[in-house]
C-alpha positions as CSV (number, residue, x, y, z in Angstrom):
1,X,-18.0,22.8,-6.2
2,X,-19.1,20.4,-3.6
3,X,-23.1,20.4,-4.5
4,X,-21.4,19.2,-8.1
5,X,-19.7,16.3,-5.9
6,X,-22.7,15.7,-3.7
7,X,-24.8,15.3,-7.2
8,X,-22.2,13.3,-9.5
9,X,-20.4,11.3,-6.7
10,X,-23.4,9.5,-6.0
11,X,-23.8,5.6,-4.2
12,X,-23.9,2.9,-6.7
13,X,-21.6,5.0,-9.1
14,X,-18.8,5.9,-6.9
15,X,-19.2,4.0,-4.2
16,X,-21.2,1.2,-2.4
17,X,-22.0,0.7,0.5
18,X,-22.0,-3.2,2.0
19,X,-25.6,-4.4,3.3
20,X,-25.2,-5.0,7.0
21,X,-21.6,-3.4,7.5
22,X,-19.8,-0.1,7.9
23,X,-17.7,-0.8,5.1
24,X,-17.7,0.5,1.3
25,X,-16.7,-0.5,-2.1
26,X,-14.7,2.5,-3.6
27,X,-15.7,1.7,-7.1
28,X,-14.0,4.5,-8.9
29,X,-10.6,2.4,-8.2
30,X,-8.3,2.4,-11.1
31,X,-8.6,6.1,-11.9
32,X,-6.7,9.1,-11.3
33,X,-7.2,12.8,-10.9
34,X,-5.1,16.2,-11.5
35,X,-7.3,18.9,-9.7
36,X,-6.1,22.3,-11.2
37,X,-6.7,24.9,-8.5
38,X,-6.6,28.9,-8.6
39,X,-7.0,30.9,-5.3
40,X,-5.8,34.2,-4.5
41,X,-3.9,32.9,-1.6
42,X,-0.6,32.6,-2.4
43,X,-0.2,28.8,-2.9
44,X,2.9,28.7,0.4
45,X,0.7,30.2,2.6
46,X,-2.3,28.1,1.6
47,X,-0.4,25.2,2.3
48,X,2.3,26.0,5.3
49,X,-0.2,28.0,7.3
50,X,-3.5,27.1,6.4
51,X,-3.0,23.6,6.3
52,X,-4.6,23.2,2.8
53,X,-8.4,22.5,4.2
54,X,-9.6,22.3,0.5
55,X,-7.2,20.4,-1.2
56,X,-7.2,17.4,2.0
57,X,-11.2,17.4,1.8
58,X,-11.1,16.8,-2.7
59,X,-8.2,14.6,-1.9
60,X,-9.3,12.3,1.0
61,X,-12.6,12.6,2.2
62,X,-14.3,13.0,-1.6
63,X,-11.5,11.1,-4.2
64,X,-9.7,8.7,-2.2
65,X,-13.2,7.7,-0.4
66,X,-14.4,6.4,-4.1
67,X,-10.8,4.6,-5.0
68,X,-9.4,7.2,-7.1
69,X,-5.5,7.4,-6.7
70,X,-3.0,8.6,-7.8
71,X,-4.3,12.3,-7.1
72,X,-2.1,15.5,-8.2
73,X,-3.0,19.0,-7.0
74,X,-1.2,22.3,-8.8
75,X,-2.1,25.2,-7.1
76,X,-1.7,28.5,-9.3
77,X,-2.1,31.8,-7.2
78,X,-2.3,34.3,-6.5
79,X,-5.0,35.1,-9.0
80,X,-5.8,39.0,-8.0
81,X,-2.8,40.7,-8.5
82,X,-1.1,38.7,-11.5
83,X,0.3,39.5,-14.6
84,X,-1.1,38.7,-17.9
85,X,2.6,36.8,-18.1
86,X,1.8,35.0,-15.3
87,X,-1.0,33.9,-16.3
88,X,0.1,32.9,-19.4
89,X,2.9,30.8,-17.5
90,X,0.2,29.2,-15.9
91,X,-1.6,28.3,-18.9
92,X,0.9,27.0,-20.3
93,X,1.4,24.6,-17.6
94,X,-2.2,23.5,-17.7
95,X,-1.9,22.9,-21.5
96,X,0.8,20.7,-21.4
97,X,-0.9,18.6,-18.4
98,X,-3.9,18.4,-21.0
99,X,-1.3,17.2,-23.6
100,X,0.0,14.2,-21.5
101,X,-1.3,11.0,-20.4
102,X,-2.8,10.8,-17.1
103,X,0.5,9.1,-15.6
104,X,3.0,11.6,-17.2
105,X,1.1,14.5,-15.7
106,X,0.8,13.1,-12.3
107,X,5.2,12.7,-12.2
108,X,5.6,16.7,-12.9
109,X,5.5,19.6,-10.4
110,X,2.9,22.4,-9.8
């Protein structure tokens, strides 16, 4: 995932940087994101324990870094040892997130 970042996210389309300062232009401002995310760590653990090292890297140092806000992150997991119904479950979620506009999606929960 991040060599697609490192080849899409690219200076002069997501950001710029300013001639003679440390300073950038985020130019992706205006847009949002809804990362959908599987794992086979349960999604509590992921976040309570492990501090969620993935989701804060997408989030802040890769998204926020080219403007885009407001960011959502559903977590679906874990993968490995799921049911067929829960996987449909989670489909279904990701469905209706497809089936809304970008602001209605970001106001409900993972």
């Amino acid at each position: 995932m991040k060599g697609f970042f490192d080849r899409v996210f690219l200076p002069d389309f997501a950001f710029k940087y300013r001639e003679n300062s440390m300073l950038w232009d985020k130019l992706l401002s205006g847009r949002s994101a809804h990362l959908i995310v599987t794992m086979d760590t349960p999604p509590w653990y992921y976040r309570w324990v492990d501090n969620m090292p993935g989701h804060n890297e997408m989030k802040r140092t890769i998204l926020e870094f080219c403007g885009v806000k407001p960011i959502k992150i559903t977590a679906f997991g874990p993968i490995k040892n799921s049911t067929q119904t829960q996987r449909d479950k989670w489909l279904g979620k990701v469905k209706k997130f497809g089936g809304t506009t970008p602001n209605q999606s970001l106001q409900q929960t993972g």
